[in-house]
C-alpha positions, 0 to 999 in steps of 0.5 A: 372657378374651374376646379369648381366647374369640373367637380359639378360635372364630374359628379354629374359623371359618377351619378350616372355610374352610381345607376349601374353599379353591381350591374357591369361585373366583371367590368366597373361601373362608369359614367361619362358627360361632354360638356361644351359652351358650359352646357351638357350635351352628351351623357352616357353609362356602361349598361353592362358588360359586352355593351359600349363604354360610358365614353361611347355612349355619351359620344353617341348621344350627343351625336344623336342630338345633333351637337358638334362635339368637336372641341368639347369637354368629357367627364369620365369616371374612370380612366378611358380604355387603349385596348380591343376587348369585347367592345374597341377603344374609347380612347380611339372614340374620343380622338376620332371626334376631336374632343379637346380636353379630358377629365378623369376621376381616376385612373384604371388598376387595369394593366391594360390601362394604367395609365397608358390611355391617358399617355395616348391622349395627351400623344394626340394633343388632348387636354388631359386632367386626373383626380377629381372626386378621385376618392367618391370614384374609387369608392364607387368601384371599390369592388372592381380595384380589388378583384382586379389588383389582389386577384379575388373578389371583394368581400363584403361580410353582412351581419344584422344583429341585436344591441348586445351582438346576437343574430338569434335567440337561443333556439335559433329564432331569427326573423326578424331582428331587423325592421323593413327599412334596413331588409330593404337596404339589404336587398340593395346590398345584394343587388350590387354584389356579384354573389351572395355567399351562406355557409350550410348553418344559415341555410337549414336554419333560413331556408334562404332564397338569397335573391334580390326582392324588395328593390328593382333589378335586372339580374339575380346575384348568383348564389354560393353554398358553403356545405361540405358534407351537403347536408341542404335538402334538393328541394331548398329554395337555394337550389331553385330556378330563380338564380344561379348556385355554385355549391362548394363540397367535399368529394367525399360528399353524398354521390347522388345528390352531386350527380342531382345538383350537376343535372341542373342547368343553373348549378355548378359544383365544386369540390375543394379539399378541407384544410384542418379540417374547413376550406380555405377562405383563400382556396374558396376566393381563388374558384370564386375569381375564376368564376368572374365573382368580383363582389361577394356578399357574405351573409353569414353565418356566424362560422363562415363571418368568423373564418373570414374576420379570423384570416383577416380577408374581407374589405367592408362589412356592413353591420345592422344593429337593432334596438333589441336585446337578446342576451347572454344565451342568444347567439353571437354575430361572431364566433371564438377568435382566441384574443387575449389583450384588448389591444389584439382586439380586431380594429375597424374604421367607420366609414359612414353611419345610417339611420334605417328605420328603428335600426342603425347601420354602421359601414366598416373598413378594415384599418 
């Protein structure tokens, strides 16, 4: 029964984190909910980074309603901080106000956590339980686990294809090859990524705005452009006000328009070195995890998604097929990756399947 009880406000826990994700980065996203008497009389969110954790937000508002949270309950997320950052410890929150036992989804890959706030509240005689909804909590912040565990942000590769795997015709006609309902979920996508990437291909033939439109937001996604000899016009709409670009160059590039783009307040460039003759996918990642990018959406196009899939360095992609048919002289999804024998054909694990409209997308792990 009360495994049963403990899953019913742990979801209660990550629902509340779910309103918030892609909103906190560089933090994760965490919901917390104190429960006593077997009623909910607090719940709380980490709005964003800087603010007050989930733990604290959920102490004050059943503070706020006048409950004596002594001897309570919470449900937290993910594993309580121990350390001063911008915001004190939630730890230290939760014994001040004699909460009496702890539920935790999961702990924190932090090294500053990892367990250790855990060992602090059971020190003080706290309750402590570990790893309910463990799994739905670790992919709520799947993003996080990696920019925090492999140093780099968490790729995400987007492509919207037709039926036999083209993302245009011949000609380079594009738009749209997937309905409203899977552009929407698009723009959900981008708003919980930290930064949208684009290689100069997709941005002289897209003209992009790489911002999130067609759902509600509260922040735009930074935006990077993957243009080595800086081809992209200044007066494209990657480089407008709406966002913040960081373009990625070659120091042989055009002096003027880098001097133009380092004018712009909402603009930073970056010049890196080609390695046979491209970037480095890992030197592009390594400026991108100084950058504080935890979850990079890369939408395309063909080359860049190619590089990423041939050097094996991406978590998730998120495929959108649509019940069109464009044949053998379109373009294809994905580029040359010098596999021979079907059984060094990439593997991927399907994570879940939705129905968009006439569309269907299809969620991918690598295995």
């Amino acid at each position: 029964m009360e495994n049963n009880l403990d899953e019913k406000y742990m979801k209660e826990a990550i629902e509340l984190a779910r309103k918030r994700k892609g909103l906190t980065h560089p933090n994760p996203t965490v919901g917390a909910v104190i429960v006593k008497d077997g009623k909910i009389i607090g719940k709380g969110f980490h709005e964003k980074a800087g603010k007050p954790h989930a733990e604290r937000e959920a102490i004050k508002d059943a503070l706020e309603k006048g409950y004596n949270i002594e001897g309570a309950t919470m449900y937290v997320t993910l594993e309580p901080c121990c350390h001063y950052g911008k915001t004190p410890p939630c730890t230290e929150a939760i014994i001040d106000n004699k909460i009496k036992r702890v539920v935790i989804a999961t702990l924190d890959p932090n090294p500053q956590v990892a367990g250790k706030g855990i060992e602090i509240l059971k020190e003080k005689g706290i309750d402590v339980k570990t790893g309910v909804l463990e799994e739905e909590a670790k992919e709520l912040n799947e993003d996080f686990f990696v920019y925090i565990t492999e140093k780099r942000p968490f790729v995400h590769l987007k492509i919207a294809q037709s039926i036999d795997g083209k993302i245009a015709t011949y000609t380079g006609s594009s738009k749209w090859i997937t309905g409203k309902e899977a552009r929407k979920y698009a723009h959900k996508l981008r708003k919980e990524a930290t930064a949208i990437m684009v290689g100069v291909g997709t941005a002289l033939a897209d003209n992009p705005s790489l911002t999130v439109r067609h759902v509600e937001t509260e922040k735009q996604p930074k935006r990077v452009l993957v243009d080595k000899d800086l081809k992209t016009p200044l007066d494209f709409n990657i480089f407008d006000k709406s966002a913040e670009t960081i373009v990625i160059t070659l120091d042989k590039a055009d002096k003027e328009k880098i001097r133009d783009l380092e004018k712009r307040e909402n603009i930073k460039v970056i010049i890196l070195p080609l390695k046979e003759e491209k970037f480095s996918i890992t030197d592009i990642l390594n400026v991108l995890y100084r950058e504080e990018i935890v979850h990079l959406l890369v939408e395309g196009g063909k080359n860049l998604i190619t590089q990423f899939i041939k050097e094996g360095i991406y978590d998730k992609i998120s495929l959108f097929v649509a019940p069109k048919i464009i044949g053998e002289e379109g373009i294809s999804s994905i580029g040359k990756l010098g596999i021979k024998d079907i059984k060094d054909a990439v593997k991927l694990k399907r994570k879940k399947t939705l129905e968009l409209g006439e569309d269907i997308l299809i969620e991918l792990s690598k295995q």
